[in-house]
C-alpha positions in Angstrom: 22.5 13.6 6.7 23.1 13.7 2.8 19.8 15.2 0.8 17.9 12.3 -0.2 19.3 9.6 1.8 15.8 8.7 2.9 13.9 6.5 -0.2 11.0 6.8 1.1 8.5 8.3 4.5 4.9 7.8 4.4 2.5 9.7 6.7 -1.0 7.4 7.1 -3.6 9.9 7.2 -6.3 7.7 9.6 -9.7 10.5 10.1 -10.8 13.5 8.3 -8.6 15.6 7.5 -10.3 19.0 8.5 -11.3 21.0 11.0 -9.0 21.1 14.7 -7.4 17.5 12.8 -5.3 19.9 10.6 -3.3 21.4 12.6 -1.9 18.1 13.9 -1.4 16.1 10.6 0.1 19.7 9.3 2.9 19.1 12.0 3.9 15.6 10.8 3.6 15.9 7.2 6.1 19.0 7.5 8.3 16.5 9.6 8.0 13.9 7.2 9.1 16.9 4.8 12.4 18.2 6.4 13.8 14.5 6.6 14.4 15.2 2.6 12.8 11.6 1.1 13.0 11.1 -2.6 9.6 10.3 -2.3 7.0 11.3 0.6 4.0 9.1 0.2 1.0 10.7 2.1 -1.8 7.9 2.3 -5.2 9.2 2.7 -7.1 5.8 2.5 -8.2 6.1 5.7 -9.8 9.9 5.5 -13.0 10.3 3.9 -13.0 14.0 3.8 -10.2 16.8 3.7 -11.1 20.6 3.7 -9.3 23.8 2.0 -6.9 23.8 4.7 -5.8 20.4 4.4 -5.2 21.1 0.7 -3.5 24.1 1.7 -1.2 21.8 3.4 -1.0 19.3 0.7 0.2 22.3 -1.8 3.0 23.5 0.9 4.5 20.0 1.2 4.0 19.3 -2.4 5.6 22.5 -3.3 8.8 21.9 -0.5 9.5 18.0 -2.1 9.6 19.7 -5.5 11.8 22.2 -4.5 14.2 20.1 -2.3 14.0 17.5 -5.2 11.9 15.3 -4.2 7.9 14.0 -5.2 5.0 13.8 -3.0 2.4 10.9 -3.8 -1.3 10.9 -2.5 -2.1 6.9 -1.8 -5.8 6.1 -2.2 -7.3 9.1 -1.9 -11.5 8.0 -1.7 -13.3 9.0 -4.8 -15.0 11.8 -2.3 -11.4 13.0 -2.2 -10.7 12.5 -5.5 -13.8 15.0 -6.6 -12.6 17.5 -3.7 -9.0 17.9 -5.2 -11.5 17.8 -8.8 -13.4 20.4 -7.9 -10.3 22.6 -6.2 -8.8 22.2 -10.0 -6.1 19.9 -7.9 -7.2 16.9 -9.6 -3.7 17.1 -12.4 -1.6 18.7 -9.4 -1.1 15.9 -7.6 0.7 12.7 -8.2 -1.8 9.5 -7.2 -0.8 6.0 -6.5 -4.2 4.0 -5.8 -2.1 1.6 -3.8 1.5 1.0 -2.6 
């Protein structure tokens, strides 16, 4: 498959996302990752918390789009979210779409 023939992959986020839940949405957002999108949306809507590991995975795969040349988004992340990633000194890393 040709780098970036995939527009876009979007990984719903639908708990927390901490604790044993890690683990598990690590494995599919570094799925969604090797398929190469221009653009992997991770929508976190759904999840009213995430926890320094789930950041840690948000960095990796935000790190791995820009290197393979493509952009990760954060869709809706809840304003406690929002003050997590704040607080981490994440809050300009990111790109955030508060919908589509």
């Amino acid at each position: 498959m040709a780098e970036h023939e995939i527009p876009e992959a979007v990984v719903v986020v639908t708990e927390s996302f901490d604790g044993l839940a890690v683990e598990r949405w690590e494995r599919l957002i570094a799925g969604a990752v090797e398929m190469r999108p221009r653009r992997l949306v991770i929508d976190l809507r759904d999840s009213p918390l995430i926890d320094a590991a789930a950041i840690g995975v948000l960095l990796r795969a935000h790190r791995d789009m820009i290197s393979s040349g493509g952009r990760l988004v954060l869709r809706g992340p809840t304003p406690r979210v929002q003050r997590i990633l704040h607080l981490a000194r994440l809050g300009h890393v990111f790109d955030v779409a508060a919908t589509a």
